[in-house]
N, C-alpha and C positions, 0 to 999 in steps of 0.2 A: 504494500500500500504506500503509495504515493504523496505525502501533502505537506503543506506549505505551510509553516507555522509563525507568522508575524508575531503575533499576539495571542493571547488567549481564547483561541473561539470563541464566540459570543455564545455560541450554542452549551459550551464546556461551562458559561459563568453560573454559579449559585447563587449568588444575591448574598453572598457572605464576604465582606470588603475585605477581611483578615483570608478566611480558604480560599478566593478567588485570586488573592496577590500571593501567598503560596504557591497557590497554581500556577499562578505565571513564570516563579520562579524556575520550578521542573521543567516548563513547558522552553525556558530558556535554557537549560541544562540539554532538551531533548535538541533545540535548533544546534547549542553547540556541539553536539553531537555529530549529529547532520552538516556541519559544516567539515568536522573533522571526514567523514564520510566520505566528501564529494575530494577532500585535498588534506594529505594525510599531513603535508608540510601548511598545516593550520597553525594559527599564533599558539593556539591552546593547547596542550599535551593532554593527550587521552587520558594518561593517569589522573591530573587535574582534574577532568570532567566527572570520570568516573568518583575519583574521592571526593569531590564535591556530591553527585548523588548518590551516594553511602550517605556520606552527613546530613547532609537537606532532607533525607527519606524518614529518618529516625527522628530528625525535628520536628517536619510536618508531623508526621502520626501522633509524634507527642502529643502534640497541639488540638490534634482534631479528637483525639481519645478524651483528654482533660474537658473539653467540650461537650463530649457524650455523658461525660460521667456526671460534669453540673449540671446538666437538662435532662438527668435521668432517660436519655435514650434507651429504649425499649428493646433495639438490637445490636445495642453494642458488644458484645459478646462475639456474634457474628462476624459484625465488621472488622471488631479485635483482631478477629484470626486471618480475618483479610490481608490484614496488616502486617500482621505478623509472617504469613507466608511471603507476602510480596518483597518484604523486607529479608528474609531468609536469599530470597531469588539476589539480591541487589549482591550480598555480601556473599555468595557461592559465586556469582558472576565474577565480583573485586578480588576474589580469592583464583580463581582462576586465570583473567586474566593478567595477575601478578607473578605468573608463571612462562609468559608467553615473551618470548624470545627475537623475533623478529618481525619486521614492518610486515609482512605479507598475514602472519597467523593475527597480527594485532587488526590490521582493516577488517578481516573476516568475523574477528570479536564484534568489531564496531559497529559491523552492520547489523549482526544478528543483536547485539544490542538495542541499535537503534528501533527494529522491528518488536522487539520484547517491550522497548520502552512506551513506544507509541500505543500499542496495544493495550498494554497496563495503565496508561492515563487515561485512557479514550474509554474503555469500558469501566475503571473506577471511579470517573469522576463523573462519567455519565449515567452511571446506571448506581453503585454503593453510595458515593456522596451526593448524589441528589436527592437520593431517597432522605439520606441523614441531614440536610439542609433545609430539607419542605419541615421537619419538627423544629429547627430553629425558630423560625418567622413566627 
């Protein structure tokens, strides 16, 4: 899948100023990503990106967990473990690819990276955190 990410999809916003600028900020991690993708001699180093979304991953969740648990969210349990796995994925990825050796095995990381990442924003934030945002409001 193909797409162009400027900004935060309007479609991807919750109506939550604080999870929507979060979101922005993955969704900037996902275009660095993607830029590294397109041109491997990118200003940013893969490992950068990547250990920026290790860190950014464990922050958000914090964030949006502390959220559920003051508004008594009804399926945060659920979602918990959302997080939990997604988050398990980030750091078996950062652990693997801190084993990889050369430019050619690292672009093939980056791509399937960027494929995994896209995919996990797109259906998390469209389908788990929207669900968990409509009890905000």
């Amino acid at each position: 899948m193909s797409i162009k990410l400027e900004q935060l999809p309007e479609q991807y916003r919750l109506g939550h100023k604080y999870i929507d600028g979060q979101h922005e900020i993955l969704f900037q991690l996902f275009r660095e990503l993607s830029e590294y993708c397109k041109n491997a001699d990118y200003d940013v180093d893969l490992d950068i990106i990547l250990l920026s979304l290790k860190t950014y991953v464990e922050t958000h969740f914090r964030y949006e967990e502390q959220l559920m648990e003051s508004s008594g969210y009804e399926n945060m349990l659920s979602h918990k473990l959302e997080h939990k796995a997604l988050e398990e994925q980030v750091v078996d990825k950062y652990v693997k690819f801190s084993i990889l050796t050369n430019e050619d095995e690292m672009m093939v990381f980056a791509l399937d990276m960027k494929g995994f990442l896209l995919n996990w924003l797109l259906e998390h934030i469209a389908v788990t955190d929207k669900v968990f945002c409509k009890t905000l409001k």
